[in-house]
N, C-alpha and C positions, 0 to 999 in steps of 0.2 A: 504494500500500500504506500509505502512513503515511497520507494522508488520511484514510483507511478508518478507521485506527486511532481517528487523533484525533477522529474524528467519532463514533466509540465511544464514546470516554471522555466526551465532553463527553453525548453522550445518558443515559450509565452514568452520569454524575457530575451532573450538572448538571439536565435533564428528569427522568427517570427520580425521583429521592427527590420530588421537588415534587408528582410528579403521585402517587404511593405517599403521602405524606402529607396530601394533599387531603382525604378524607373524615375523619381523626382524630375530626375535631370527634364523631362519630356513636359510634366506639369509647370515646373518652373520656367518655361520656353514661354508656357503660354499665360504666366504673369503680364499685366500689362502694366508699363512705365507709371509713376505717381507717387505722390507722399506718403509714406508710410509700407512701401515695398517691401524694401530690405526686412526691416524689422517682422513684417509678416510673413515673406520666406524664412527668415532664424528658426523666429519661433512656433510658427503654424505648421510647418513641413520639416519635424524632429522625430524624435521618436515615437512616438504614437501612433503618426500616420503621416500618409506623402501629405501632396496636393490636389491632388484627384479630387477627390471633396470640395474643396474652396473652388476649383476653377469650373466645375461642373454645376457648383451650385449660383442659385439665382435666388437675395434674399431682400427686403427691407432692411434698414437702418435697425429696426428693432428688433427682428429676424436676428440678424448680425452680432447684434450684441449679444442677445439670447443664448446665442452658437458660443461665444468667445467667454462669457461669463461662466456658460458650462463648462468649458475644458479649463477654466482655472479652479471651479468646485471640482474638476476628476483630480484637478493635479499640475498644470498646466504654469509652470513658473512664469507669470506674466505679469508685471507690475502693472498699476492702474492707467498709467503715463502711456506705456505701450501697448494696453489695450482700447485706450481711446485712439491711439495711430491706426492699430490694425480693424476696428470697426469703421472708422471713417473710409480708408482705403477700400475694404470690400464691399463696402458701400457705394461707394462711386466707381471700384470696380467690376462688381460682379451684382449690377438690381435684379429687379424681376423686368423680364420682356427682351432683355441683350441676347442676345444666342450665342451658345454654345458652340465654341470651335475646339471640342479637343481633337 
């Protein structure tokens, strides 16, 4: 039983984000230029998850926040300062009704 376990966590901890952030490179292509970029590539596309998510989705202002608030309640090392950067940005870059190019 603990084998099991531990050979979970090291999959869940360890394989798992490595091979989840493999393609970045392709999501980060399709970042579009604006204030607040940088700091939303750092810290949006770490280990948790790529950008797949952010560039595919289409949200409001308060969609956004909703998004960015949660992953600082999962865990999410994001100070207050550059969480208002990265909701404004996703905001003007990715609303509702822009299409999709990945």
């Amino acid at each position: 039983m603990q084998r099991g376990f531990f050979l979970m966590a090291f999959l869940l901890g360890v394989i798992f984000p490595v091979a989840v952030s493999w393609p970045d490179n392709h999501w980060k292509s399709l970042m579009p230029e604006g204030e607040g970029k940088q700091v939303t590539m750092e810290l949006c596309g770490t280990s948790c998850h790529n950008l797949q998510k952010t560039v595919v989705s289409r949200k409001s202002a308060p969609e956004w926040e909703k998004t960015v608030y949660d992953m600082i309640r999962r865990g999410a090392q994001i100070f207050p300062d550059e969480a208002d950067q990265i909701v404004k940005y996703l905001t003007v870059s990715f609303p509702p009704g822009k299409p999709v190019n990945p």
